[in-house]
C-alpha positions as a Python dict, from the first residue, in 0.01 Angstrom:
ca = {
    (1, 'X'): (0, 0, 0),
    (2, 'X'): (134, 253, -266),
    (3, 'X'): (248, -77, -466),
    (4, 'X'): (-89, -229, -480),
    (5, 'X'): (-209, 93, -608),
    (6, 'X'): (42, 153, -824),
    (7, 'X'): (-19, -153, -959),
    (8, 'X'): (-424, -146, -982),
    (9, 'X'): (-347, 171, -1178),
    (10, 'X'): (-162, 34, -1427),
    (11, 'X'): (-403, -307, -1470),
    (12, 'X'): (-653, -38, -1512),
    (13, 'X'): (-486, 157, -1800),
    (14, 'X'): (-362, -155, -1946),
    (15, 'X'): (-747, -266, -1953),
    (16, 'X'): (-822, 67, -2074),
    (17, 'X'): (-558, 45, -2340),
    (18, 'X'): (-645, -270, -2472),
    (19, 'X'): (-1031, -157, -2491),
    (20, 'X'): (-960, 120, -2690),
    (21, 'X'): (-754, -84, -2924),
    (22, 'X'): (-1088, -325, -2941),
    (23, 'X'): (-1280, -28, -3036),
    (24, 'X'): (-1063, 85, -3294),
    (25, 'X'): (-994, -191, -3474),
    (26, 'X'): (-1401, -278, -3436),
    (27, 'X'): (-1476, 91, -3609),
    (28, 'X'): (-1214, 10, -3880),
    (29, 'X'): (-1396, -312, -3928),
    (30, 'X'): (-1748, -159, -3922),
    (31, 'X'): (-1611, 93, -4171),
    (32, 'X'): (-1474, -137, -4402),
    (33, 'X'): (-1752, -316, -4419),
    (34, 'X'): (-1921, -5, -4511),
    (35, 'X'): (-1728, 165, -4789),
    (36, 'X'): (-1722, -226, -4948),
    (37, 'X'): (-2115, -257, -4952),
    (38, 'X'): (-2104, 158, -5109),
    (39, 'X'): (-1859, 43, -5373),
    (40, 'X'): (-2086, -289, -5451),
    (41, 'X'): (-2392, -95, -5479),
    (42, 'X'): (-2223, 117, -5762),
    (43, 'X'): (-2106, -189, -5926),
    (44, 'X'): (-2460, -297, -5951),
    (45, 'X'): (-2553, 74, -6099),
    (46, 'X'): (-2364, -26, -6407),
    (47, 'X'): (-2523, -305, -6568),
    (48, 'X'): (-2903, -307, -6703),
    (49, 'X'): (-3157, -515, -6564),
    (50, 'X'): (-3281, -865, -6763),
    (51, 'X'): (-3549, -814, -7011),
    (52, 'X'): (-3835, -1038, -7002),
    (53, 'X'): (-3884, -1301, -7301),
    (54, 'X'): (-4187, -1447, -7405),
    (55, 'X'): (-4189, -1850, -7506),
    (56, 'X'): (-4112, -1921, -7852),
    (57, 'X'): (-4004, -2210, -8126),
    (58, 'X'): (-3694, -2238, -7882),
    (59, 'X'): (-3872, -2325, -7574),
    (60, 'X'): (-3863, -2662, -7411),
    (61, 'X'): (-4101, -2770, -7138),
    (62, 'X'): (-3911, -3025, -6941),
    (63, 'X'): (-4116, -3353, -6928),
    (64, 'X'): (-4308, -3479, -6572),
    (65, 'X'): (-4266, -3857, -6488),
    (66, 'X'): (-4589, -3825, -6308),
    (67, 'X'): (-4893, -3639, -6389),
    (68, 'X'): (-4982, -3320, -6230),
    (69, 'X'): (-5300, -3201, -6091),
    (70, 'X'): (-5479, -2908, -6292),
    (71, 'X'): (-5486, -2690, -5966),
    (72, 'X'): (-5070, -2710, -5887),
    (73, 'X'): (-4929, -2406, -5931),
    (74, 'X'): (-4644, -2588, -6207),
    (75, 'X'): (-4920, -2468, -6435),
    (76, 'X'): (-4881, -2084, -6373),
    (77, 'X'): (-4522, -2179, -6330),
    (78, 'X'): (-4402, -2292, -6712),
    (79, 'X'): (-4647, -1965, -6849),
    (80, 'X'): (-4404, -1742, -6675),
    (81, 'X'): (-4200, -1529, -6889),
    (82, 'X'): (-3805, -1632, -6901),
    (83, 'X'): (-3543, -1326, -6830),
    (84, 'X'): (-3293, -1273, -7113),
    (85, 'X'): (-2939, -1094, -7071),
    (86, 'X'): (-2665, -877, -7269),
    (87, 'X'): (-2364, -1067, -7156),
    (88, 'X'): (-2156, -852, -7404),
    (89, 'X'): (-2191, -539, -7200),
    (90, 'X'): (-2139, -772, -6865),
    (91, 'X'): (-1841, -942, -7002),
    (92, 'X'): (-1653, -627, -7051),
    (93, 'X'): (-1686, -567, -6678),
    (94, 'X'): (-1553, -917, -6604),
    (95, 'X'): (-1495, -1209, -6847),
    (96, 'X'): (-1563, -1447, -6570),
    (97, 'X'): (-1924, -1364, -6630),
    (98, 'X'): (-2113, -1675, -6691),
    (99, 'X'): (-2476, -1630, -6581),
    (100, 'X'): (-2773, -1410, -6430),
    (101, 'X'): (-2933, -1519, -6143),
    (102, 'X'): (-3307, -1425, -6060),
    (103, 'X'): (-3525, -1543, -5727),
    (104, 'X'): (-3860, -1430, -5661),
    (105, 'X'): (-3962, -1254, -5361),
    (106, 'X'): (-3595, -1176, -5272),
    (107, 'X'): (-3330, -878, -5358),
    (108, 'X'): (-3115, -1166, -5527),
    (109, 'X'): (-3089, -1075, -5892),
    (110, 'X'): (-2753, -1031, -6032),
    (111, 'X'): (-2528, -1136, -6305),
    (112, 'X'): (-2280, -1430, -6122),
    (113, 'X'): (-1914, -1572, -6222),
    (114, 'X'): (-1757, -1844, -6258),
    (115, 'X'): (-1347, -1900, -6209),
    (116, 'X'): (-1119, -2235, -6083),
    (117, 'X'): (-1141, -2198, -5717),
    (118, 'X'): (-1440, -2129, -5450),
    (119, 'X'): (-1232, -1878, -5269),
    (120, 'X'): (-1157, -1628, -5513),
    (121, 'X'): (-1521, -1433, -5535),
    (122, 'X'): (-1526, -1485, -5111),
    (123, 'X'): (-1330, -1142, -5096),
    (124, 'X'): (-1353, -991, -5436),
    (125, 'X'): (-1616, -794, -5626),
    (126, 'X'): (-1708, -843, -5970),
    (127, 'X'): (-1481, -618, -6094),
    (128, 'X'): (-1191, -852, -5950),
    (129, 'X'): (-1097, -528, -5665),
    (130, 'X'): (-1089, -685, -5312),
    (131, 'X'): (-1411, -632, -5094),
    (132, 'X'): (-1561, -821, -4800),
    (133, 'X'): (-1904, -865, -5007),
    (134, 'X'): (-1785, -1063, -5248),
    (135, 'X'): (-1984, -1133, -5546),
    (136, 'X'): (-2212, -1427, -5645),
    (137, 'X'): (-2068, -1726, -5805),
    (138, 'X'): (-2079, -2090, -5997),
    (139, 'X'): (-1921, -2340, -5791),
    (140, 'X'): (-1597, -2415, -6028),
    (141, 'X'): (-1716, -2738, -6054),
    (142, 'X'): (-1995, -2687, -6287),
    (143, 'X'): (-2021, -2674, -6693),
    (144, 'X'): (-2257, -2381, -6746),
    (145, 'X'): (-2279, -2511, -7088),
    (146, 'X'): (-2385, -2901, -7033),
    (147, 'X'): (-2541, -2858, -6682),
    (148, 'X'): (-2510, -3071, -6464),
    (149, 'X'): (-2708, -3319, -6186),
    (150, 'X'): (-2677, -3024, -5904),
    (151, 'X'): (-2551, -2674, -6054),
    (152, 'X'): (-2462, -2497, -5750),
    (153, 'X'): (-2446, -2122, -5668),
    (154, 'X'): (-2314, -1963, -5368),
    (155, 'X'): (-2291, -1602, -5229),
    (156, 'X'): (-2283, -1362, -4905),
    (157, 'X'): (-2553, -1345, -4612),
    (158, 'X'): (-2504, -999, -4591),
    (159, 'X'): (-2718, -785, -4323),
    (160, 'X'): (-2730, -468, -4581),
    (161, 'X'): (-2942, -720, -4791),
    (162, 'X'): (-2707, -737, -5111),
    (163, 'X'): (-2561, -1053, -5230),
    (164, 'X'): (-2763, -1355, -5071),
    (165, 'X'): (-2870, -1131, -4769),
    (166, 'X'): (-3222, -1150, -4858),
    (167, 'X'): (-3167, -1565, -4911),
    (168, 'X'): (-3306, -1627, -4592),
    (169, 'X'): (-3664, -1516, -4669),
    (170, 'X'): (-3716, -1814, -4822),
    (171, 'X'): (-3812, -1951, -4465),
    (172, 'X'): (-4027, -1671, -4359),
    (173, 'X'): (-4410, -1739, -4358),
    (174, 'X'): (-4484, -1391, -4607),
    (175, 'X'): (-4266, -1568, -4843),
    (176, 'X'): (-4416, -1941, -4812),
    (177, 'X'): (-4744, -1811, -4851),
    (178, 'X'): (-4707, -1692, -5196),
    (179, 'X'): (-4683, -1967, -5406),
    (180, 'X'): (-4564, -1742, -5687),
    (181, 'X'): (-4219, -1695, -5474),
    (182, 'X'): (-4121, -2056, -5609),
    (183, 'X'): (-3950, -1982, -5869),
    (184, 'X'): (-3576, -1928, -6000),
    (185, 'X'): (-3541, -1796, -6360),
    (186, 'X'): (-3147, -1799, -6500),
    (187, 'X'): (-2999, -1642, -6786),
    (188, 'X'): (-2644, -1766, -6983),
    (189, 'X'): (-2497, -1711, -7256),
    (190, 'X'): (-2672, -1982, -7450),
    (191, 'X'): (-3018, -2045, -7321),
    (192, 'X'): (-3245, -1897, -7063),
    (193, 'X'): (-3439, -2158, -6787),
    (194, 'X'): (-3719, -2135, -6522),
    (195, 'X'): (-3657, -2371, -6216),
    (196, 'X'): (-3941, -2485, -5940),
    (197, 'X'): (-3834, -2434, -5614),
    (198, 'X'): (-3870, -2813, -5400),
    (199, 'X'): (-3668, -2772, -5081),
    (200, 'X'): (-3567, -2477, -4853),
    (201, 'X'): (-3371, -2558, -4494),
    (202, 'X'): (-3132, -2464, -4262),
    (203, 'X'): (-2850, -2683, -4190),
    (204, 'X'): (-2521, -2737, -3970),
    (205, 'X'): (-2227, -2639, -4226),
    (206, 'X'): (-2183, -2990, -4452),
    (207, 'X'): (-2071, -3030, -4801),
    (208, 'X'): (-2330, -3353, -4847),
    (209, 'X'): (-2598, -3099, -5040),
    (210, 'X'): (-2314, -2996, -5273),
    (211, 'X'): (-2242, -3319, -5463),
    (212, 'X'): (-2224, -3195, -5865),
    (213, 'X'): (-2229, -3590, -6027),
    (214, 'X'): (-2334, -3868, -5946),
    (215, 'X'): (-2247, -4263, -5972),
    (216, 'X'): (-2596, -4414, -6041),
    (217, 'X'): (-2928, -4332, -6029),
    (218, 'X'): (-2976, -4483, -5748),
    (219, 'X'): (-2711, -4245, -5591),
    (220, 'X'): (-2876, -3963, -5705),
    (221, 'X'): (-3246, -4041, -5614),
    (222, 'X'): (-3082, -4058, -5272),
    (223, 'X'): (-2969, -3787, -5285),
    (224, 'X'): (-3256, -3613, -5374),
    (225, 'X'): (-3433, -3764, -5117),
    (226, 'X'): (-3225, -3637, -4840),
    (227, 'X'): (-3295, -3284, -4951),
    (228, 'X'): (-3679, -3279, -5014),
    (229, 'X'): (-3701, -3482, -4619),
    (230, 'X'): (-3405, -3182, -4485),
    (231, 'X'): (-3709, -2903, -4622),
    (232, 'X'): (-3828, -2705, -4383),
    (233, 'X'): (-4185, -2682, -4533),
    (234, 'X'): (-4340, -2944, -4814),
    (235, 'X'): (-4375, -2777, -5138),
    (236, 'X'): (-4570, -3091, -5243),
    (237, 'X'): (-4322, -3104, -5587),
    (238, 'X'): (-4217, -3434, -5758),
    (239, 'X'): (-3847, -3463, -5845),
    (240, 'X'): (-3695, -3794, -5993),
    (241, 'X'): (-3354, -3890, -6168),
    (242, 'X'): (-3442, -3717, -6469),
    (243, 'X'): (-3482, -3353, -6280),
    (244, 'X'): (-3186, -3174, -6298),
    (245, 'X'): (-3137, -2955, -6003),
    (246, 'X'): (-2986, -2557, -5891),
    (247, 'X'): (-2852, -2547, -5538),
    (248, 'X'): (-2837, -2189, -5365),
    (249, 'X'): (-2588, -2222, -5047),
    (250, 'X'): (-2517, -1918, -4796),
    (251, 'X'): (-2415, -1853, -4437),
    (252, 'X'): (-2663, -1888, -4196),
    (253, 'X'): (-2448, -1836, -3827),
    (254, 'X'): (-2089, -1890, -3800),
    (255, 'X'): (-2177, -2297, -3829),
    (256, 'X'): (-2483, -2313, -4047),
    (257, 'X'): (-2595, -2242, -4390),
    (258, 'X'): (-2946, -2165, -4586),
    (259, 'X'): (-3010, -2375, -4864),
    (260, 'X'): (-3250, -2369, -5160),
    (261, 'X'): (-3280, -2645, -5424),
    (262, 'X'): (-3467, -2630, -5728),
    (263, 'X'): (-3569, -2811, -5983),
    (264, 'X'): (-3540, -2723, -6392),
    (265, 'X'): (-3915, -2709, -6560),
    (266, 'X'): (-3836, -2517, -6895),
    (267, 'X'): (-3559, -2395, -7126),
    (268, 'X'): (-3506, -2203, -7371),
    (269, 'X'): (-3212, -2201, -7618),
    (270, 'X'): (-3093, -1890, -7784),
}
């Protein structure tokens, strides 16, 4: 009798033990997780805000392989104002620096990085000191400078809202509703864009939206076809071989991921 309490006692502190350890290690978490999105916030304290541009010689209005209807919105769209950064002052923060990054009717709009892996910005901040937030970045992939068929960007879900934490409101009816949400404006260091938002989903974790090139056109129309039928509400927007595209990828889940694609309507070079 005294063994089988003996031994009830001590599976009871060993289950006590081991709950306490949970706890700790949970509040260490939790606390990390904390001090990381403090020192991220005064990161983002140190660099100004994009200036607004209006259109000039410079500006390029991508052509349309079909016509548009007076009343779409891609009207209001390409008289929008372009944003237009100091990269000078960003680059002495971090010479990986390759880009701001602007989406309306979210928090996202930050300066983003590029460097030769996809792991590297996963756990690091923009000033290259480790921290769960990460910072937003080019997939390595890309050529800021020639773009590509599908420039991609990816970044954080975070819950405090920093990072791509507000990505997901993209899919939220306030946000669908307001047709002037559909657009993505992006700075560089050598021209400033506008791009018209076409798809928005959530998906089981794939890589088949994050192609960069591709073989044909034929390929590619495919391709672009997958991701206007994967959208989770019809933006009614034409996109053909010619278009190319920006791809915004973050967690959604453990297994899934919110995506945003969007197409490129007007440039401007500097």
């Amino acid at each position: 009798m005294k063994k089988r309490r003996r031994l009830k006692k001590s599976i009871i502190n060993l289950f006590t033990i081991i709950c306490l350890i949970v706890m700790i290690f949970s509040s260490y978490k939790i606390l990390i997780w904390y001090l990381d999105s403090k020192k991220t916030e005064k990161i983002v304290k140190k660099f100004d805000e994009p200036t607004l541009v209006k259109d000039n010689e410079n500006v390029e209005i991508i052509p349309q392989a079909v016509k548009i209807e007076e009343k779409n919105p891609y009207w209001d769209y390409i008289k929008m104002n372009l944003i237009d950064v100091d990269f000078k002052e960003l680059k002495k923060i971090n010479s990986d620096v390759v880009g701001w990054l602007q989406v309306s009717g979210t928090n996202i709009n930050y300066p983003f990085v590029q460097t030769n892996n996809n792991s590297f910005y996963l756990d690091h901040s923009l000033e290259k000191g480790k921290n769960s937030a990460g910072w937003v970045f080019l997939d390595y992939r890309n050529n800021i400078n020639n773009l590509n068929k599908n420039t991609i960007i990816y970044a954080h879900n975070r819950v405090d809202k920093i990072m791509f934490g507000t990505l997901e409101n993209i899919l939220k009816s306030d946000w669908i509703n307001n047709k002037n949400n559909y657009v993505v404006k992006m700075s560089t260091e050598n021209e400033n864009t506008l791009w018209q938002i076409f798809s928005v989903y959530n998906t089981k974790k794939t890589s088949d939206y994050l192609k960069i090139d591709f073989n044909s056109d034929d390929k590619y129309t495919e391709f672009l076809d997958m991701l206007i039928k994967r959208s989770q509400y019809n933006f009614n927007t034409e996109i053909n071989k010619d278009d190319k595209i920006l791809t915004l990828s973050t967690c959604h889940k453990n297994d899934e991921r919110t995506v945003m694609h969007a197409k490129l309507i007007k440039i401007q070079k500097k």
